[in-house]
LUMPA-411862 format. One record per residue (C-alpha): residue number from 1; residue in one letter; x, y negated, z negated. Coordinates in Angstrom, 2 decimals, decimal comma. Layout:
% residues N
     i   aa      east     north        up
   NUM    A         X         Y         Z
...
***
This chain:
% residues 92
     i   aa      east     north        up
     1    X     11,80   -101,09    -78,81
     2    X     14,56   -103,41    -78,59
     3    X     17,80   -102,13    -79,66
     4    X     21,43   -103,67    -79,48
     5    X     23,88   -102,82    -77,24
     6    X     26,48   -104,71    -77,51
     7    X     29,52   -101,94    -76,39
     8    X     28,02   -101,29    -73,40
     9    X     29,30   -101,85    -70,18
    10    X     26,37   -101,84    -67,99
    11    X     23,50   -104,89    -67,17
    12    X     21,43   -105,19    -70,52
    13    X     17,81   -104,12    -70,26
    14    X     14,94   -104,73    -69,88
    15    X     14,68   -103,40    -65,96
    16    X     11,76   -103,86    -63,79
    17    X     10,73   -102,28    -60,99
    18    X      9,83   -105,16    -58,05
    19    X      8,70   -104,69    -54,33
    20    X      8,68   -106,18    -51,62
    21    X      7,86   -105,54    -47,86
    22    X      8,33   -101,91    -48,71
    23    X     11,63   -102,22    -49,83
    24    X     12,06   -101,50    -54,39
    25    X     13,97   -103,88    -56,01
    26    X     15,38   -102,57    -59,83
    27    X     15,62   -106,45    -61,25
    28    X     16,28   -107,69    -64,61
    29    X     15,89   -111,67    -66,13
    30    X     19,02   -112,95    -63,94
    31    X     18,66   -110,95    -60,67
    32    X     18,65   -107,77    -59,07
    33    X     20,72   -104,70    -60,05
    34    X     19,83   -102,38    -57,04
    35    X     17,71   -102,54    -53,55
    36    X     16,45    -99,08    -53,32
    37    X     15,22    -97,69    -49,83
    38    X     13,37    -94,42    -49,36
    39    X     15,33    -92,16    -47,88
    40    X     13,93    -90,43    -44,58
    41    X     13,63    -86,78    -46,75
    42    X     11,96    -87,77    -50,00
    43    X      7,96    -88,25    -50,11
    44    X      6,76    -91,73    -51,44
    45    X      5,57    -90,48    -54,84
    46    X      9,24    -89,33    -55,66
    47    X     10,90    -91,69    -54,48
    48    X      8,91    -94,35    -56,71
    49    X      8,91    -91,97    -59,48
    50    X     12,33    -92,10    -59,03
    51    X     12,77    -95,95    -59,36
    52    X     10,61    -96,13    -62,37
    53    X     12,89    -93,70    -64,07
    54    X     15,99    -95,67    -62,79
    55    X     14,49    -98,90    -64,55
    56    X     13,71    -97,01    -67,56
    57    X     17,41    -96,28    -68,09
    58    X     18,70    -98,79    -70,53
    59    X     15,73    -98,33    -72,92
    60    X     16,36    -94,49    -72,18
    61    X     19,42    -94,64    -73,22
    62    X     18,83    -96,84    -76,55
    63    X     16,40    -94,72    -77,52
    64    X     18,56    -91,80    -77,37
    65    X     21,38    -93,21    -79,02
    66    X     19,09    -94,25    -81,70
    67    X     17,80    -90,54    -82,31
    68    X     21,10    -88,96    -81,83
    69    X     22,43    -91,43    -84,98
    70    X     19,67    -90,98    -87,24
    71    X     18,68    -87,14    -86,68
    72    X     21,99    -85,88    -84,73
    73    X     23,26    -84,35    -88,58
    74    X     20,76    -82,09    -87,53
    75    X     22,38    -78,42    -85,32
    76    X     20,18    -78,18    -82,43
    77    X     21,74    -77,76    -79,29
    78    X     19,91    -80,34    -77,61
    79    X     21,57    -82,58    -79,67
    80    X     24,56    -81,58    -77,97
    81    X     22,89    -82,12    -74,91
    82    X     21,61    -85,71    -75,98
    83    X     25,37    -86,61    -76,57
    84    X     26,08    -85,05    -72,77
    85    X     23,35    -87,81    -71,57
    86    X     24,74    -90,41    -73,31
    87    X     28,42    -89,84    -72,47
    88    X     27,26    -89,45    -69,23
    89    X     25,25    -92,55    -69,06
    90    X     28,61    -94,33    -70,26
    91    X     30,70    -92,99    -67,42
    92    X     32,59    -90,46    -70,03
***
């Protein structure tokens, strides 16, 4: 699901996750956005889970915006809690 962004501030999506010599690289069609290196306390399988979910931010985050503005009429709290995300997300 591709979704505009046009407002936003950060490197448009998609991200991929890219290694090399051990080292994760979060990288999207122009270059890399982040070299990520396993800290000393974190096992391997979190700290890759962990750079998967970083990647999957910007489609995260469209997909969230898109369900808060067609079902966020709707009183649930965790809309209120998808609107936290997202403000979050935006640095608000």
């Amino acid at each position: 699901m591709q979704t505009p962004m046009s407002n936003s501030k950060h490197t448009p999506g998609p991200w991929q996750v890219d290694e090399a010599w051990n080292d994760y690289y979060i990288v999207y069609e122009k270059g890399n956005i982040a070299e990520l290196v396993s800290p000393t306390d974190m096992n391997d399988a979190e700290f890759i889970a962990n750079v998967h979910l970083m990647a999957a931010a910007p489609e995260l985050l469209a997909a969230l915006k898109v369900l808060v503005n067609e079902l966020g009429y709707m009183e649930y709290a965790e809309f209120d809690d998808a609107r936290a995300a997202i403000a979050k997300a935006e640095g608000k």
